[in-house]
N, C-alpha and C positions, 0 to 999 in steps of 0.2 A: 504494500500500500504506500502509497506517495501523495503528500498534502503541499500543496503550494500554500504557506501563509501570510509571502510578503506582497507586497503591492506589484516591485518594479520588478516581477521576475518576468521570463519569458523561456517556453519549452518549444522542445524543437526537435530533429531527429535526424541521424546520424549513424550509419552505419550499424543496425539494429541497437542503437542505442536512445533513451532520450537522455536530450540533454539541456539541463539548468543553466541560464543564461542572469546576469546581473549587470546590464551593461551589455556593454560590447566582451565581459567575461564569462567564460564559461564557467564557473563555480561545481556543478554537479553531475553528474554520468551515472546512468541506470541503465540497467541490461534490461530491453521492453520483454524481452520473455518473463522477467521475472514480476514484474508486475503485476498486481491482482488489483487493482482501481487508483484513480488518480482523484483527488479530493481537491478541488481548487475554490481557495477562501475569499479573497481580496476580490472585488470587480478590476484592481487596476493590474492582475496579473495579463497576460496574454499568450497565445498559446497559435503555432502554423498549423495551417492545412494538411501538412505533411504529416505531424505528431498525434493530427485525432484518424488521419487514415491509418496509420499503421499502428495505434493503439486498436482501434474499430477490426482490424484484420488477423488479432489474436484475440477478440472478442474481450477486450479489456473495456470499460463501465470509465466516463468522466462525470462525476459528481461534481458540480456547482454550489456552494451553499451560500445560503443567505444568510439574514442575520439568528444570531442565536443557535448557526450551527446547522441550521435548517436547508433539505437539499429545495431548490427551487428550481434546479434542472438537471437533465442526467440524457449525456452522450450513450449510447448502444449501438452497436452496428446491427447491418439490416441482413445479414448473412453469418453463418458459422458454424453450419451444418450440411454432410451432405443430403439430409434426407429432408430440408427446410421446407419445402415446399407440403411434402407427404404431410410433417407433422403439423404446421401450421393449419392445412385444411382439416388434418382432424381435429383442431385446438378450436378452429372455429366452427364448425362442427358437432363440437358436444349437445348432449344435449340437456335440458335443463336439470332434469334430476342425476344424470351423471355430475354436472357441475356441484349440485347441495349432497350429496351422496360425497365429493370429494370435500366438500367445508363443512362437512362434520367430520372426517378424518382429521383435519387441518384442527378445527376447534380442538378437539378432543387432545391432539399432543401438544396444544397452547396450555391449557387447561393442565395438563399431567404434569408439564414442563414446570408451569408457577407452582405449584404444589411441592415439588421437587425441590423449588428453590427455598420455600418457606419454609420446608422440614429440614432444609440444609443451617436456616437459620435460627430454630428453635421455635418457628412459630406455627401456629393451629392452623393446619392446612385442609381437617375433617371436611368444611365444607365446598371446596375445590375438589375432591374427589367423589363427592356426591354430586357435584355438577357435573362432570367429565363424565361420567355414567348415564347424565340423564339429555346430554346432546343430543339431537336426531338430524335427519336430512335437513340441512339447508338452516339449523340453528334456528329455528321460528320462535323459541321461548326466549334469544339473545342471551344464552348461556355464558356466550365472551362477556359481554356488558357486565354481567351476573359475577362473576370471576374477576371481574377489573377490582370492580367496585371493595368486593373484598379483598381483594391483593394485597392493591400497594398501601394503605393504610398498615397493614399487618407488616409488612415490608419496609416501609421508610417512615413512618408513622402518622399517627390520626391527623397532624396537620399538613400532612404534603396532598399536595392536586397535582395530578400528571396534566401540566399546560405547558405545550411546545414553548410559548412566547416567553417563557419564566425564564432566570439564568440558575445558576448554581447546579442543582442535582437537573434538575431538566434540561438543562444545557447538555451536561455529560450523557445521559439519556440520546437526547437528539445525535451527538454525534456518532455515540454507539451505533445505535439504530442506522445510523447515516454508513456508516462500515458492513453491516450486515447487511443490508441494503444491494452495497454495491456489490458486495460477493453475489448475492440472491441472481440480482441481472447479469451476473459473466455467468454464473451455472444455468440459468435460465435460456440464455442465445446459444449457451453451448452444447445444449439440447436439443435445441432446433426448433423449440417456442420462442412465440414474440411475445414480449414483456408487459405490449398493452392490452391485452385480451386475458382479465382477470377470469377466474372462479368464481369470487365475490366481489370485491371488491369495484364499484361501477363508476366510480366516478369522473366526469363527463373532461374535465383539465388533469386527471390522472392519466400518464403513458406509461405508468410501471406499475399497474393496478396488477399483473401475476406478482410482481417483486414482494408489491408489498399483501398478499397471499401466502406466498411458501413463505416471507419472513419471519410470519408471525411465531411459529414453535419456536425458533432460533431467537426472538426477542427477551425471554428469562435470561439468557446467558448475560446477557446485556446488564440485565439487572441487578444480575448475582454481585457481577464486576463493581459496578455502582454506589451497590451498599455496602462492600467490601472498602471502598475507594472512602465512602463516608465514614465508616467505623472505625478507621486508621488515618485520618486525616483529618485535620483543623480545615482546612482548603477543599473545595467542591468545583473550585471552578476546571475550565475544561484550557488545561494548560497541555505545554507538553510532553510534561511525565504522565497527566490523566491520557493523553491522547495516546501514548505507545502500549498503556495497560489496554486498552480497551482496543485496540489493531491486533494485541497479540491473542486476542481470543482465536479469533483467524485459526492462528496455528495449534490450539488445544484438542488433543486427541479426545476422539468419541469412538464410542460400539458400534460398528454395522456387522449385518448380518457375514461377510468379510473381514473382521479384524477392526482393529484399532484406525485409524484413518482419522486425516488433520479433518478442522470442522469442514471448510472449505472442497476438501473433496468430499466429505457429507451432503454437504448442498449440493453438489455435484450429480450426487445418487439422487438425491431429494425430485431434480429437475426430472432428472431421468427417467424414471417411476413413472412422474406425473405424465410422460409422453407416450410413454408405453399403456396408460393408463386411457390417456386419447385414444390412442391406437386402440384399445378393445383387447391390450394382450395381459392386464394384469388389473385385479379390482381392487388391492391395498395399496397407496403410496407408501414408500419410505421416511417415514419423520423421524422425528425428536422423541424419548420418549422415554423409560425406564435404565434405560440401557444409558443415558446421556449423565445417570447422578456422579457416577465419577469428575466428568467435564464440568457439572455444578460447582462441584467443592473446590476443584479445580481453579472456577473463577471466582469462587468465593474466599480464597483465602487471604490472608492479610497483606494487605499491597502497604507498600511506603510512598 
């Protein structure tokens, strides 16, 4: 992951490289293979033609953020698969109760996931498992809302409201969120779904409405990090020592039905699933879910 923070930078690309410009200096050198998203902060950075095509051409994700952290645009390329066209017709294609048939999957390892994280922190998670149980097609009772509600109270305590526009603990939120995010949309194109044709998620100025879909299981981890970050720290803002704890979730190994694997190729499987699940060749996705408490503790433990 690579965040541009300052204003007067400029990226560019060189020999499968990008490269950090400050001036007329070159400052920085990154190998584009290695890259899992580019996070650009500042409106007065700027960025060639050449560095969003050849990130777009390894299906690498530029995230835009706004204020408070918040993404308000996001680069995806429109290729990066060979079977793209197959799966996309099947993606748009589904049909309705396949889509609520799959966001009651999705709910349900949301749901397991926050539950996971409570019990990782000592707190009463009896009624998140009674909700996760009582999910159906297409979530009509608003099970998620249901589980919000009691979460993050329980989590960060009676007086926090989860509001993007906040700074402090919801800043760090936002940019977590904003990280998993971009992983979701390079595992999502690299499937050979397109990122604006949600499940649920409809809304009408949303172009990563599947992103932010499969993100939501992967969003706990986010949390775990968070209040980890609060219980060891005077400081909540989204500095960047908070910014490298919450990138290196990325790399925390999780259970798949395969072995241990970083989260990022998780999401990888996650996408994958869901295409195959288009396709008509499989009726359970792969999420988040019991198998992930390791990865909890994982992000929950005492950061400095």
């Amino acid at each position: 992951m690579v965040e541009v923070v300052e204003t007067d930078r400029h990226l560019s690309v060189s020999y499968g490289n990008m490269l950090v410009h400050e001036g007329s200096r070159i400052i920085g050198r990154v190998a584009l293979d290695q890259i899992q998203a580019v996070i650009v902060n500042p409106h007065g950075a700027t960025m060639s033609a050449g560095i969003l095509a050849a990130l777009a051409e390894r299906g690498t994700p530029v995230i835009i953020a706004g204020q408070n952290f918040k993404p308000v645009a996001t680069v995806v390329p429109v290729v990066g698969h060979h079977a793209l066209s197959r799966r996309i017709e099947a993606q748009v294609g589904a049909s309705q109760p396949a889509r609520k048939q799959a966001w009651k999957q999705i709910v349900r390892a949301k749901i397991t996931m926050q539950a996971l994280v409570l019990d990782q922190f000592g707190c009463d998670a009896e009624r998140l498992w009674l909700l996760e149980g009582k999910v159906r097609s297409g979530d009509p009772e608003n099970c998620e809302a249901q589980a919000a509600r009691y979460y993050w109270p329980r989590l960060l305590g009676g007086s926090f409201r989860r509001d993007p526009d906040e700074p402090g603990i919801n800043g760090l939120l936002n940019y977590g969120y904003a990280v998993i995010r971009a992983a979701t949309a390079r595992a999502i194109t690299a499937a050979g779904l397109h990122p604006a044709i949600g499940v649920h998620h409809s809304g009408a100025l949303d172009t990563m409405r599947l992103a932010d879909d499969l993100m939501e299981p992967f969003r706990p981890l986010v949390d775990a990090r968070v209040r980890a970050i609060a219980d060891s720290s005077d400081s909540v803002d989204v500095v960047p020592a908070t910014k490298k704890l919450l990138v290196a979730l990325l790399r925390t190994d999780v259970e798949t039905p395969v072995g241990a694997t970083p989260l990022t190729l998780a999401m990888h499987r996650t996408a994958k699933s869901l295409a195959d699940y288009f396709l008509g060749e499989r009726t359970k996705l792969e999420l988040p879910g019991l198998t992930y408490r390791d990865a909890i503790d994982a992000a929950s433990e005492a950061v400095s």
